[in-house]
matplotlib code that plots the C-alpha trace (Angstrom):
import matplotlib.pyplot as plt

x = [-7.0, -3.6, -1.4, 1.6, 2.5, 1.9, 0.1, -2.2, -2.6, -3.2, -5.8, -7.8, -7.6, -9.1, -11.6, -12.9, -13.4, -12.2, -15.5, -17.7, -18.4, -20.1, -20.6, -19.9, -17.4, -17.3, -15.2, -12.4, -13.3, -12.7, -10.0, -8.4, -9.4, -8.1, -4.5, -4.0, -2.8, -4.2, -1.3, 1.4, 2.5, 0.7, -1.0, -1.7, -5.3, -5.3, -9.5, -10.6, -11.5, -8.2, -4.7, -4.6, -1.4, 0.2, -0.3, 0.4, 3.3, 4.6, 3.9, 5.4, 9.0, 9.0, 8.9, 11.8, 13.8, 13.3, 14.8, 11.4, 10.8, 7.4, 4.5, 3.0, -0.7, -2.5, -4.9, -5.1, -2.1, -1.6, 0.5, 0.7, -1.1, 2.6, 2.5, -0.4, 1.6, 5.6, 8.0, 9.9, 8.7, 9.8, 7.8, 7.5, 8.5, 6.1, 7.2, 6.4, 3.1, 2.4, 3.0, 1.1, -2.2, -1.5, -1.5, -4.9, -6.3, -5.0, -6.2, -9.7, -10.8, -14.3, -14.7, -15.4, -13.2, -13.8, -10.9, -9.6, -10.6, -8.1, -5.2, -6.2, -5.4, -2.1, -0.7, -1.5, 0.2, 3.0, 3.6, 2.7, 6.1, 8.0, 7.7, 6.8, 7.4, 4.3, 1.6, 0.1, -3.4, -5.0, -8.6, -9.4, -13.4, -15.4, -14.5, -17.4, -17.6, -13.7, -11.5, -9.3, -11.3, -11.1, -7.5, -8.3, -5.5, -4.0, -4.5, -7.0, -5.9, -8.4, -7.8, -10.2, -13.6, -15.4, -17.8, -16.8, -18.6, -22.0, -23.5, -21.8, -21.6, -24.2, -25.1, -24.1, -20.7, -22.8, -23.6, -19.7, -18.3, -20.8, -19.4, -15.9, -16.0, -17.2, -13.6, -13.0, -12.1, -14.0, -11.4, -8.9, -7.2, -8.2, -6.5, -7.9, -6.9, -9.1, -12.2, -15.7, -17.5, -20.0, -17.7, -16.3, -19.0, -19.9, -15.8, -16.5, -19.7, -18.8, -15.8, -17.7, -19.9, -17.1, -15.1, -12.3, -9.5, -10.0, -7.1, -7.2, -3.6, -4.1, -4.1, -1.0, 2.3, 4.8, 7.4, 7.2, 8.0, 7.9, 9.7, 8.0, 9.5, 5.3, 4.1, 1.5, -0.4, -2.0, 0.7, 1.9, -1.3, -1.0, 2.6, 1.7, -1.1, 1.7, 3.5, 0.9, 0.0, 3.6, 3.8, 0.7, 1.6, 5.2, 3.3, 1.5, 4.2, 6.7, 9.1, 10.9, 10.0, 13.1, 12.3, 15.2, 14.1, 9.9, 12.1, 13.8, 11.1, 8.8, 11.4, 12.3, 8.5, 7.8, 4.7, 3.4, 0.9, 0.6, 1.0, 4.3, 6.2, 7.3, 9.4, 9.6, 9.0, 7.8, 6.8, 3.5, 2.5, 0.7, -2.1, -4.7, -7.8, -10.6, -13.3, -14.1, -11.7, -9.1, -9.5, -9.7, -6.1, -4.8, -6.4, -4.5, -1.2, -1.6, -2.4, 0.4, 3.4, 2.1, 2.2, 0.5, -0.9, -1.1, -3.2, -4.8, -5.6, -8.2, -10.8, -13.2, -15.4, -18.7, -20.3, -18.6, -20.7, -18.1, -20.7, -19.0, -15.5, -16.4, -16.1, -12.3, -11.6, -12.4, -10.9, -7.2, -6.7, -6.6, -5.3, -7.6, -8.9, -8.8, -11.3, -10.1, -11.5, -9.7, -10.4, -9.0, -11.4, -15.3, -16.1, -14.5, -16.2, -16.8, -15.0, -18.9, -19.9, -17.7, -19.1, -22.3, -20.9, -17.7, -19.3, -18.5, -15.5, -13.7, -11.9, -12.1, -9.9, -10.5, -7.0, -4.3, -1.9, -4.4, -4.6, -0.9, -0.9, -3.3, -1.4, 1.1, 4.6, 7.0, 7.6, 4.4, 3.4, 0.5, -1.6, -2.7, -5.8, -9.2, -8.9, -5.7, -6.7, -5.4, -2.4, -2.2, -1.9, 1.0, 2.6, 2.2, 4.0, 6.8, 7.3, 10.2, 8.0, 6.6, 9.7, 11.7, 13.5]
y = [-20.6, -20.1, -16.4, -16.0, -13.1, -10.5, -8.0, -10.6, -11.9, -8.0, -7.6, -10.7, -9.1, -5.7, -7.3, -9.8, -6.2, -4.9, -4.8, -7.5, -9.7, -12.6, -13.6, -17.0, -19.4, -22.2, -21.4, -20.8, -23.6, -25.9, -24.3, -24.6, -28.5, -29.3, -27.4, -29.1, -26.3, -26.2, -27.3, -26.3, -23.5, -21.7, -18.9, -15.2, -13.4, -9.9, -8.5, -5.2, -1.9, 0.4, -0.7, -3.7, -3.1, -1.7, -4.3, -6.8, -5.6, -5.3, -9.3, -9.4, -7.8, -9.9, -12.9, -12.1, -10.8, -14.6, -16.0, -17.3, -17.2, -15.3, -15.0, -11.6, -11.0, -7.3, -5.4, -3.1, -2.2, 1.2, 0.6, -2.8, -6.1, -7.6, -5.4, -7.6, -10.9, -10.7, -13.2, -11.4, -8.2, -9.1, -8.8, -11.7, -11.3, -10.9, -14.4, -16.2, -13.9, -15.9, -18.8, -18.9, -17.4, -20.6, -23.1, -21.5, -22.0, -25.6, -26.1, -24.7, -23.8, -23.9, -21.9, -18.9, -16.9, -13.2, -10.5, -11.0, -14.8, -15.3, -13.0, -15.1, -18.3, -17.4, -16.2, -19.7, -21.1, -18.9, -19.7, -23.6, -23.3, -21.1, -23.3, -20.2, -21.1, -18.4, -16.5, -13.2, -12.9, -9.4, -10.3, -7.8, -7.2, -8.3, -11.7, -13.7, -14.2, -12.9, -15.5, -15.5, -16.9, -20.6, -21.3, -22.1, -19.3, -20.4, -17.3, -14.3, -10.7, -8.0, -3.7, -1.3, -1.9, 1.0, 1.9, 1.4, -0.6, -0.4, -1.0, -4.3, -5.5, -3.2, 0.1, -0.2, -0.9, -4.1, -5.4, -4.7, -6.5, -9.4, -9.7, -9.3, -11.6, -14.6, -15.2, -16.5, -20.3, -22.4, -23.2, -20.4, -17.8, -14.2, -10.6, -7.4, -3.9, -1.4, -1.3, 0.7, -0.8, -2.1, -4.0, -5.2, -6.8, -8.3, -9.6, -11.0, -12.7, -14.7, -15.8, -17.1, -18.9, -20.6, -21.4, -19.1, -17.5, -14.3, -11.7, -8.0, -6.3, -3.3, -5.8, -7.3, -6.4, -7.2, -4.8, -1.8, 1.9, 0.2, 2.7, 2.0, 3.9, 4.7, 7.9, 8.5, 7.4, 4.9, 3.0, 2.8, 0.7, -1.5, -2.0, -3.1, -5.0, -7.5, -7.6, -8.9, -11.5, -12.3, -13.4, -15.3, -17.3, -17.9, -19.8, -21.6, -22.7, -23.2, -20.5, -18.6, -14.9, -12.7, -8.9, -7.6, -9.5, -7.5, -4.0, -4.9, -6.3, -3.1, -0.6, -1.6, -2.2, 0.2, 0.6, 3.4, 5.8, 5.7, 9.6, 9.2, 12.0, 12.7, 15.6, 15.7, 18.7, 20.3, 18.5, 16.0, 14.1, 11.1, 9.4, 6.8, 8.0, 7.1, 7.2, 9.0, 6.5, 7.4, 10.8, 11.3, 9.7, 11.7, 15.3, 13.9, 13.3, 16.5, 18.8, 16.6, 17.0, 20.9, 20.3, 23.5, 22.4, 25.1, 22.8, 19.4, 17.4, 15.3, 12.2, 9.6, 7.4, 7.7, 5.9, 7.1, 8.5, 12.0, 13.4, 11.9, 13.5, 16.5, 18.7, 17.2, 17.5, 21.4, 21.9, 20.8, 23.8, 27.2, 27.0, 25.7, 22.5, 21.0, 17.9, 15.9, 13.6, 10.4, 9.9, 6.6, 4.7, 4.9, 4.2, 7.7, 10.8, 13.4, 16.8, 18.7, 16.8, 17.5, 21.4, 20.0, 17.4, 19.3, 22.4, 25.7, 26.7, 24.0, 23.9, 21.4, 19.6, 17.2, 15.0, 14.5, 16.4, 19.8, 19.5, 19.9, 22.5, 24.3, 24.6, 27.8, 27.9, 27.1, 24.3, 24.5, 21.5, 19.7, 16.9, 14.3, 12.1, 10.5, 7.7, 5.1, 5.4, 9.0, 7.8, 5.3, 8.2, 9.9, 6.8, 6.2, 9.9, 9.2, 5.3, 6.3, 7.1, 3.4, 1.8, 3.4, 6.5]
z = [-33.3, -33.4, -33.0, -35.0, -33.3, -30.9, -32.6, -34.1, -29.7, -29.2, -32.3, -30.7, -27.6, -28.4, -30.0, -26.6, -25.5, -22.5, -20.3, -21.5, -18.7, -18.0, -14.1, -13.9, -13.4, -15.3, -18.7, -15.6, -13.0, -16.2, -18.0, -14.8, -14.1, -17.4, -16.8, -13.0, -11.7, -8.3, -5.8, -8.5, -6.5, -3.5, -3.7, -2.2, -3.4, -2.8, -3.2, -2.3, -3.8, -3.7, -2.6, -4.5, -6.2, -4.4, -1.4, -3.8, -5.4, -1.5, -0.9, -4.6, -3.2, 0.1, -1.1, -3.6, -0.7, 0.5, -3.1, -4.3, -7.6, -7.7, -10.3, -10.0, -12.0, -11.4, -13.7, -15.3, -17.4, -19.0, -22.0, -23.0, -21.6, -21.1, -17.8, -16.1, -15.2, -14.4, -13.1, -10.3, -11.6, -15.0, -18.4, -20.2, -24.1, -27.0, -28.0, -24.9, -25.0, -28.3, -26.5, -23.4, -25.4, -28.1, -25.0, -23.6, -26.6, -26.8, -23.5, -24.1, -27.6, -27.2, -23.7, -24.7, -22.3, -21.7, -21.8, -18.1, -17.8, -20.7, -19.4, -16.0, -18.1, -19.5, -16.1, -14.8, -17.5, -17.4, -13.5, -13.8, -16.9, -14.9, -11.7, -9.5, -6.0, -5.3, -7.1, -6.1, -7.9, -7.6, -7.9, -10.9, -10.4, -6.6, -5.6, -5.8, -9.5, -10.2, -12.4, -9.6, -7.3, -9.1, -8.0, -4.1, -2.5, 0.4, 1.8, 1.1, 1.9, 1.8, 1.2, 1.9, 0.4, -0.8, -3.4, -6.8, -9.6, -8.2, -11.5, -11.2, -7.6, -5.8, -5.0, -1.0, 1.0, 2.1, -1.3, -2.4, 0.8, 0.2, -3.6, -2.3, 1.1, -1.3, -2.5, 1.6, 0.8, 3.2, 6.4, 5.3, 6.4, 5.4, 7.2, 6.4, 6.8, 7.6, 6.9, 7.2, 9.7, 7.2, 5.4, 8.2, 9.6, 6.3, 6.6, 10.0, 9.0, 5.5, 8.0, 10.6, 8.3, 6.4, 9.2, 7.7, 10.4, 10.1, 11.0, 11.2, 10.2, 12.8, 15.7, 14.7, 15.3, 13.2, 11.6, 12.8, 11.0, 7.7, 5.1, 1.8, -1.0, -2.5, -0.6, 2.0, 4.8, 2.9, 1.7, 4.9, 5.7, 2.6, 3.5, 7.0, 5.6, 3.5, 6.3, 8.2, 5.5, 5.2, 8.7, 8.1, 5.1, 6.8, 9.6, 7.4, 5.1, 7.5, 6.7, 9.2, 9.3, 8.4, 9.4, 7.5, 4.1, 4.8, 5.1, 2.4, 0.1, 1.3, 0.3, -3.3, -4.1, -7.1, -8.7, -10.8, -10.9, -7.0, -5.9, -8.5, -8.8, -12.6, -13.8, -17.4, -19.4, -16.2, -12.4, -12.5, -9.9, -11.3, -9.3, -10.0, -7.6, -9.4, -6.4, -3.5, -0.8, -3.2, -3.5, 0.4, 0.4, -2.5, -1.0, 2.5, 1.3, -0.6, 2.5, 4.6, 2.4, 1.9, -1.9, -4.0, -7.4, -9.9, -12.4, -12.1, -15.4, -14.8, -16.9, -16.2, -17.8, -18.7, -16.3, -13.2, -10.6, -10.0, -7.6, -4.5, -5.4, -7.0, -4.1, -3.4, -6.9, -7.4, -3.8, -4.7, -6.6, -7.3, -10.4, -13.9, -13.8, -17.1, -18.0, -21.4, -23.1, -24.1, -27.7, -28.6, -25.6, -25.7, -22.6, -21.7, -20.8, -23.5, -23.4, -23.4, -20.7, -18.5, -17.6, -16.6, -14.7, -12.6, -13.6, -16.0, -14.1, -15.7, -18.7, -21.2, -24.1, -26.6, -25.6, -23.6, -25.7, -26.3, -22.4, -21.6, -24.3, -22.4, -19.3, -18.3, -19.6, -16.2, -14.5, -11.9, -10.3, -12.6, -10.7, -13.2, -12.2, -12.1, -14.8, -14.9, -19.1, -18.2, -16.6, -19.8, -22.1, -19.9, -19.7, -23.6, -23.8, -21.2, -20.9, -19.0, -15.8, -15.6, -14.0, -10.7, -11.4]

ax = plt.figure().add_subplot(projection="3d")
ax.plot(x, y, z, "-o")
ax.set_aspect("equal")
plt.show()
């Protein structure tokens, strides 16, 4: 198979579909055998349930601070696919998109990769081309059976675990953290942040057994009154977090740790959709909480900065337990909660469902668009969240909002 161009590569894509998966490893372990790629350029695996990004778009900003050239690869993406690997925070073009997918299928014709295992592929070969001098991988789903987990990181970091995806990796914290605590590489190094004590003792134990040195961020001091530019206490914690791993993978590597090059790297770190504030046609603030960790953050931040939302615009899919952030969600507000669909995805929840899962005080709209048009003339403050394919169709709307004001 061969693309001629990019809206063929995206055609192909949409039709691997987005969430079929298939738990295994070995379409990567070989794809990756066959490209060599393991000691091209070290790596940094960031694995967790929320902060991801954001942690690794932190690590992503230090290390350019240093003068490295860095290969960055996060999921998901809200307007184009082009947003999930960058080289020093730069999109690659729909011709070199072309490109990388015709060498992966070059490389490995008849592996049958899945969705992520062949975005996965082309970062590699994108950073092997570019000569990356490091690669943050976010792991994109658990850890055990993640694509990411076949390139042997020199260094794990993990974020908050919490309870997401229990269809796929378990119905507990326990079961999560087990899934999760598998990407450890035997004799590593791993640093955490904070952590439930369930998943931390899960942590502590896959460590022990694989002989892995295991750090915890909150016990280290490193850089101190950190000023990212992302709001709230949480991102505070992330950015300490990178730090921590910074100083880490600086030991290991033999580089010498520059303070003023982390302050740096922590301040111009951008990403979107993290409690972003957006003032278009009237003042959003744009969030990705999706479960109930997140939400407890978002409804914190909210109360700390004394910010009054007169709407809240709010999706999910289908198959997303709400029940453990209901209460948070009909509590931020005074004003109408409006529940919209999201027409052009599948997987989303339907407008009707919506009363009898939030309840009949809400209102409800078919789309993005009819749910703007549903809110009061003025420039009130409008709190969109619950599904990043929400923050996708805002994004789609304003494109402006998905780089640094």
């Amino acid at each position: 198979m061969k693309f001629n161009n990019f809206l063929e590569f995206s055609d192909y894509l949409d039709k691997l579909g987005l969430f079929h998966m298939d738990l295994s490893l070995d379409r990567m372990e070989e794809f990756v055998s066959k490209l060599g790629v393991k000691g091209s350029f070290p790596v940094i695996h960031v694995v967790g349930t929320n902060g991801k990004g954001s942690t690794s778009t932190y690590l992503t900003n230090i290390a350019m601070e240093y003068g490295l050239k860095v290969g960055s690869f996060t999921s998901p993406h809200f307007v184009t696919p082009r947003e999930r690997f960058t080289i020093n925070c730069e999109m690659l073009s729909e011709y070199e998109w072309c490109h990388l997918a015709n060498r992966v299928m070059e490389i490995g014709p008849d592996l049958g990769l899945t969705y992520f295992e062949l975005l996965t592929c082309m970062a590699l070969v994108a950073f092997k081309e570019h000569g990356v001098d490091l690669a943050i991988m976010e792991a994109g789903l658990g850890g055990r059976y993640d694509a990411t987990t076949t390139i042997d990181p020199d260094m794990t970091v993990f974020t908050p675990i919490g309870l997401d995806h229990e269809k796929i990796l378990g119905a507990t914290i326990e079961l999560i953290a087990a899934d999760k605590a598998d990407a450890m590489q035997r004799c590593g190094i791993a640093v955490t942040s904070i952590q439930t004590d369930e998943a931390m003792n899960v942590l502590r134990s896959r460590a022990a057994q694989l002989g892995v040195k295991f750090h915890l961020a909150e016990e280290m001091s490193v850089v101190s009154n950190l000023s990212p530019t992302l709001t709230g206490v949480h991102q505070m914690q992330n950015a300490h977090l990178a730090a921590c791993a910074w100083t880490l993978f600086c030991d290991k590597k033999g580089l010498e740790f520059n303070e003023i090059h982390v302050r740096e790297g922590i301040k111009k770190a951008f990403i979107p959709g993290r409690l972003q504030i957006a003032k278009a046609d009237r003042t959003y603030i744009l969030d990705g909480a999706h479960n109930f960790h997140a939400f407890k953050a978002l409804e914190h931040e909210l109360k700390r900065s004394k910010i009054v939302l007169d709407a809240i615009v709010f999706s999910c899919m289908k198959d997303k337990n709400i029940a453990p952030v209901k209460d948070i969600l009909l509590g931020l507000t005074e004003g109408p909660i409006i529940a919209c669909g999201i027409p052009e995805n599948e997987r989303a929840c339907l407008p009707e469902e919506f009363t009898e899962r939030l309840g009949p005080t809400v209102i409800t709209a078919k789309s993005f668009d009819e749910a703007l048009s549903l809110l009061s003339s003025g420039d009130g403050m409008v709190l969109i969240c619950g599904s990043l394919y929400l923050l996708s169709a805002f994004y789609t709307k304003y494109p402006g909002f998905l780089i640094k004001q």
